[in-house]
C-alpha positions as CSV (number, residue, x, y, z in Angstrom):
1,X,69.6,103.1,69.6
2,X,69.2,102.2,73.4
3,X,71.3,99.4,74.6
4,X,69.5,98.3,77.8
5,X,65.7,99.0,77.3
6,X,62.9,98.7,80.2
7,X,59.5,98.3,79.7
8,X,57.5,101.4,81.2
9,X,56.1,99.2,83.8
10,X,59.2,97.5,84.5
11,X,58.5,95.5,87.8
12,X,55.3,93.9,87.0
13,X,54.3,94.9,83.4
14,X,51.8,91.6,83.6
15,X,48.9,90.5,86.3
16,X,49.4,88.4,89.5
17,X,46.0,87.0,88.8
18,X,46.6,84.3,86.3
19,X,49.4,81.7,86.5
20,X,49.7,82.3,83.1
21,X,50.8,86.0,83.4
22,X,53.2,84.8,86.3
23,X,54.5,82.5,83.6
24,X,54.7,86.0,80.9
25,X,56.5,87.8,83.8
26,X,59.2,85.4,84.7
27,X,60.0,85.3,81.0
28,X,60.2,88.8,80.7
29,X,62.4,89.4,83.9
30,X,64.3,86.8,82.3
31,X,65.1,88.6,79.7
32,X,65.6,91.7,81.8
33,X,68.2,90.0,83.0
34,X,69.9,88.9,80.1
35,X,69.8,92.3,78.8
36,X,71.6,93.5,81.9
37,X,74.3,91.3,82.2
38,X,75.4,91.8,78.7
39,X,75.1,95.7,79.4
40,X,77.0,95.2,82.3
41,X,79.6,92.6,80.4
42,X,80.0,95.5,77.5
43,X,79.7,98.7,79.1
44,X,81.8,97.8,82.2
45,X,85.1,96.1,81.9
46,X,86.6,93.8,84.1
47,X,83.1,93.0,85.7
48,X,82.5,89.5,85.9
49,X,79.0,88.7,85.9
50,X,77.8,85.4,87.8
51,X,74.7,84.1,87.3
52,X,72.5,81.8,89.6
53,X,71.0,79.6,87.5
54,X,67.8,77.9,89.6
């Protein structure tokens, strides 16, 4: 089992046409993020992840 998945089309997987895929993007580079910091906060010790919370 894969730790850190990405979608295939990992930078826009969604339309810029519609706000509301803007809307299904942010959420899902949301979660990108997530995913990464805990990779990072697992896989490499002694890294401190910061967020920037807007």
């Amino acid at each position: 089992a894969t730790v850190f998945c990405v979608a295939p089309n990992a930078v826009f997987p969604f339309e810029l046409y519609n706000e509301e895929y803007l809307q299904q993007r942010d959420l899902y580079l949301t979660q990108c993020q997530k995913q990464l910091q805990q990779f990072i906060a697992t896989f490499g010790p002694g890294t401190a992840v910061f967020t920037n919370d807007e």
